[in-house]
C-alpha positions, 0 to 999 in steps of 0.5 A: 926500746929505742931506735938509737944512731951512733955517731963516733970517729972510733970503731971501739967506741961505737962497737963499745955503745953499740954493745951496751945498747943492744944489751939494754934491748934497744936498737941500733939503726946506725952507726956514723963516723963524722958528723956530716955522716951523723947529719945525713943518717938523721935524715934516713934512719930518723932515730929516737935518740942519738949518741954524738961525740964531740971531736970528729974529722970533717965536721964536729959533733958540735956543728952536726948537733947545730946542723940536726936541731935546725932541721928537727928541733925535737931531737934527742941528742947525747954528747959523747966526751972525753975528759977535759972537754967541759967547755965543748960539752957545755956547748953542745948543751946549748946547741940542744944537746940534752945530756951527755956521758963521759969515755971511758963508758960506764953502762949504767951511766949510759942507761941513766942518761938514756932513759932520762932524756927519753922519758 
């Protein structure tokens, strides 16, 4: 079981994650909607893992990914995208993004990337 932080702009989708989660046994410690919230959560709730999306207001997923793996470079990051957003997704990887997953979430492919990045 992983201590998990949710970081997306959209209720659904983080409800959505959270739901996918929970089923999975895992625990959800918090849920942000941009990423300067994501930032700041890191810092309280310190997760296992966090689920990031890309396109967010005020600050992006991009930047918060930048932002986290300056303060804590063993963080476990998985990018959130819709499609067509490749070229973002790649850069987050590079930022230290450690996977990512494509909306509309699949449960298994959310699972996959999960364990894979926390084992």
């Amino acid at each position: 079981m992983a201590k998990i932080l949710i970081v997306d702009d959209a209720k659904f989708m983080r409800m959505t994650l959270s739901n996918i989660l929970q089923k999975a046994e895992h625990e959800v410690v918090g849920e942000g909607e941009n990423g300067k919230e994501a930032v700041r959560l890191y810092q309280e709730v310190n997760p296992d893992l966090v689920t990031m999306d890309i396109t967010m207001p005020e600050m992006s997923g991009l930047e918060a990914v930048k932002e986290i793996k300056k303060n804590y470079p063993d963080a476990k990051i998985i990018m959130c995208s819709a499609m067509g957003q490749q070229k973002m997704v790649v850069e987050a990887i590079e930022a230290g993004a450690k996977d990512f997953i494509v909306k509309p979430f699949d449960e298994a492919r959310v699972l996959d990337a999960i364990n894979r990045v926390l084992s």
